[in-house]
C-alpha positions as CSV (number, residue, x, y, z in Angstrom):
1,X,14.0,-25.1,-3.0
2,X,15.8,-22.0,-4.7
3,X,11.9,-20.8,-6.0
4,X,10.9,-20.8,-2.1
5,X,13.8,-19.4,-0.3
6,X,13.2,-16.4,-2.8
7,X,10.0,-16.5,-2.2
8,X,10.5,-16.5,1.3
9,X,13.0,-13.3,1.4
10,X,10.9,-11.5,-1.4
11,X,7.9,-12.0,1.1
12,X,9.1,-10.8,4.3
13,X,12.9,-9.9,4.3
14,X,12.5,-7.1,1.8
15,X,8.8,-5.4,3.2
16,X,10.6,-6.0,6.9
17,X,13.7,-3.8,5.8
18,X,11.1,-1.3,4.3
19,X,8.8,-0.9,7.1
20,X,11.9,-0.5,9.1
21,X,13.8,2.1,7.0
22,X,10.3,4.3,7.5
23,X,10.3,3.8,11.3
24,X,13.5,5.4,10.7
25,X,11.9,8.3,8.5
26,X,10.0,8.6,11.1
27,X,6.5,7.5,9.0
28,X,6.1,4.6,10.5
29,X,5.9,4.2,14.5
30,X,9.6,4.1,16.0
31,X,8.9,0.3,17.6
32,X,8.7,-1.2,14.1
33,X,12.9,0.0,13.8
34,X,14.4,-1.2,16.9
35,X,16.4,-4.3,16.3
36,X,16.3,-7.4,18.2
37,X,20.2,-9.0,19.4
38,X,20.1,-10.7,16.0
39,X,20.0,-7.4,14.3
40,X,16.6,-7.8,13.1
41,X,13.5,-5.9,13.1
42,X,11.6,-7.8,15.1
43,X,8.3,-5.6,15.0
44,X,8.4,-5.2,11.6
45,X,8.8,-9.0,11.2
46,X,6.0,-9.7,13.5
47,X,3.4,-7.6,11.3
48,X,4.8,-8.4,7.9
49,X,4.8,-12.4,8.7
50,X,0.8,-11.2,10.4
51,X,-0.1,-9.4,6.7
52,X,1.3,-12.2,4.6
53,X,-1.0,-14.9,6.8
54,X,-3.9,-12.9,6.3
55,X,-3.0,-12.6,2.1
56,X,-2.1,-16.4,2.0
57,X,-5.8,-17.5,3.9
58,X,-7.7,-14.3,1.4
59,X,-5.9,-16.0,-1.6
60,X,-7.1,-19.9,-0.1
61,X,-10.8,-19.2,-0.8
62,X,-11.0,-17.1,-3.7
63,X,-11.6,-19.1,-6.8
64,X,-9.1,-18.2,-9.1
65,X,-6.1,-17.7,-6.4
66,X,-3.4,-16.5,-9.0
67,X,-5.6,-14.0,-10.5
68,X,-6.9,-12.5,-7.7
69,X,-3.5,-12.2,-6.1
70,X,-1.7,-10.4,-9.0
71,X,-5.0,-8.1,-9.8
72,X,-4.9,-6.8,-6.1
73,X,-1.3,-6.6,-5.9
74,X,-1.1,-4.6,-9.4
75,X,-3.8,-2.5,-8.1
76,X,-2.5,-1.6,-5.3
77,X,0.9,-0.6,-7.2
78,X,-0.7,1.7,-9.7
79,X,-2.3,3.5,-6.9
80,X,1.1,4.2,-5.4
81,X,3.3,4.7,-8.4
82,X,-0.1,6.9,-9.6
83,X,0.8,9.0,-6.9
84,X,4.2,9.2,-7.3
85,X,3.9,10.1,-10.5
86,X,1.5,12.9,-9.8
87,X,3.8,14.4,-6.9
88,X,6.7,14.7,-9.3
89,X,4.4,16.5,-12.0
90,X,4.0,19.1,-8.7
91,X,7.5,19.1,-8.0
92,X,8.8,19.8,-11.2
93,X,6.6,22.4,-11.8
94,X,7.3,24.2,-8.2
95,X,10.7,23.7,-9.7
96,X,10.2,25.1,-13.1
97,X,11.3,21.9,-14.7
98,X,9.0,21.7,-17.6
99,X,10.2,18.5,-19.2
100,X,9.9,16.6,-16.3
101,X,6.7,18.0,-15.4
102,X,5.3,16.5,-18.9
103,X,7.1,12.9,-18.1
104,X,5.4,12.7,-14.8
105,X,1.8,14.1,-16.4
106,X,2.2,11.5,-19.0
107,X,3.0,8.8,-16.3
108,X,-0.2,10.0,-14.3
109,X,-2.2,9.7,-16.7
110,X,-0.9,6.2,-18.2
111,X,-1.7,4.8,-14.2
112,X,-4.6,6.1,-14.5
113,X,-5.9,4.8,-17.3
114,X,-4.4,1.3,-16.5
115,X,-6.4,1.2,-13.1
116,X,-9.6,2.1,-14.6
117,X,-9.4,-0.4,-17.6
118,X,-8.2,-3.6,-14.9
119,X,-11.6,-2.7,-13.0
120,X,-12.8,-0.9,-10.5
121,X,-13.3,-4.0,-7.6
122,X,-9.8,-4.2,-7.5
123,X,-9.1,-1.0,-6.5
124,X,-12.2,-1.1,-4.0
125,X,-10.4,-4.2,-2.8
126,X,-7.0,-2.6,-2.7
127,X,-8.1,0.3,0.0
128,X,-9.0,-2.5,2.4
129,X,-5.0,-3.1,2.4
130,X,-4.2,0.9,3.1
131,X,-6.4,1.8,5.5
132,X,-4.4,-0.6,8.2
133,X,-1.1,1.9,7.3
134,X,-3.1,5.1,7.9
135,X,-3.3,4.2,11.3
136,X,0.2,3.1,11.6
137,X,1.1,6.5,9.7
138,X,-1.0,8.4,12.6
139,X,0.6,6.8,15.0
140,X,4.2,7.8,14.3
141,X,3.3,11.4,13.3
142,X,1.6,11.9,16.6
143,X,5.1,10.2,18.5
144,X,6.7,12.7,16.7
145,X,5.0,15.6,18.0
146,X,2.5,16.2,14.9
147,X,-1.2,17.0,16.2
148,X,-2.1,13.9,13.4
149,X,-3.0,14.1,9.9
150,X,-3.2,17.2,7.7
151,X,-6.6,18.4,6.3
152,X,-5.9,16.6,3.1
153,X,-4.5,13.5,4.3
154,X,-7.8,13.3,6.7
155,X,-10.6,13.5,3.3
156,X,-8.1,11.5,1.6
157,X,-8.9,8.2,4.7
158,X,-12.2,9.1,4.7
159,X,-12.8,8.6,0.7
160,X,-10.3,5.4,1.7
161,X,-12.4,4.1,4.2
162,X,-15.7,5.0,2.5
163,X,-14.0,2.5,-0.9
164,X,-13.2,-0.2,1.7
165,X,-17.0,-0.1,2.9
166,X,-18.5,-0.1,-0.2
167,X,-15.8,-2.7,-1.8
168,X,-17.2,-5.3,1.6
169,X,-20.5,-4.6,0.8
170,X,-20.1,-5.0,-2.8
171,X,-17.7,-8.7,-2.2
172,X,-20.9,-9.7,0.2
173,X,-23.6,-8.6,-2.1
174,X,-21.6,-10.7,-4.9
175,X,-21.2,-8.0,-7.1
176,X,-17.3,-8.3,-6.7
177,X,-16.8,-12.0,-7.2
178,X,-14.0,-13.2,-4.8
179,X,-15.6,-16.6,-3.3
């Protein structure tokens, strides 16, 4: 009972509460903040308890559920602590902090190499997940009075939504074995 009721806030309490500290932040639309008269964010519940319906039936007809679940979920991870990494190597070197520049080069680089040796399909796989956010990141850039997304962030969707193509058609073609 203790293993499930963490489960249960690690699942959706905690994303909720993140989704709704970057409606706040203004990078995620301004509806997924507001709180309901129970002080929660309802929105934000709504989609979260949506995603983790849409993970548990995925994870119900792959073959080896466990596997598949951790590989995306890593996957996904690298690719955001990847670019983390890298934006603090930039940082530190608009900054002229040399040392830190090296820790976030050797960090890159360590993600990197990590993503490419757990495979390629699970990255493919793990775009299908980001590409739902883009639009939500749109979204709440044009309510804030943006014209949309910058030049980069635009060729960085459309190599996203080109690897979520090619990662459908490679799952249908069996090449990425899932089923």
């Amino acid at each position: 009972v203790v293993s499930v009721l963490g489960a249960w806030i690690s699942w959706t309490i905690l994303p909720a509460e993140t989704v709704q500290v970057m409606a706040h932040k203004k990078l995620m639309p301004a509806s997924w903040g507001r709180l309901n008269r129970h002080g929660a964010p309802h929105q934000s519940l709504l989609v979260i308890a949506v995603c983790i319906q849409v993970v548990l039936l995925v994870v119900l007809m792959v073959d080896d559920a466990y596997t598949f679940a951790i590989s995306v979920a890593t996957m996904a991870i690298i690719v955001s602590w990847a670019l983390a990494s890298a934006y603090q190597v930039k940082l530190s070197l608009q900054r002229h902090e040399i040392g830190q520049a090296v820790l976030g080069a050797v960090a890159t680089v360590f993600l990197v190499a990590g993503g490419l040796l757990s495979g390629w399909g699970f990255f493919l796989l793990a775009c299908i997940g980001y590409l739902p956010g883009v639009f939500f990141y749109w979204r709440a850039r044009r309510e804030n009075g943006h014209a949309g997304l910058s030049q980069g962030e635009k060729i960085a969707t459309c190599i996203m939504a080109a690897c979520a193509v090619v990662s459908i058609v490679l799952v249908a073609a069996g090449i990425i074995p899932i089923f």
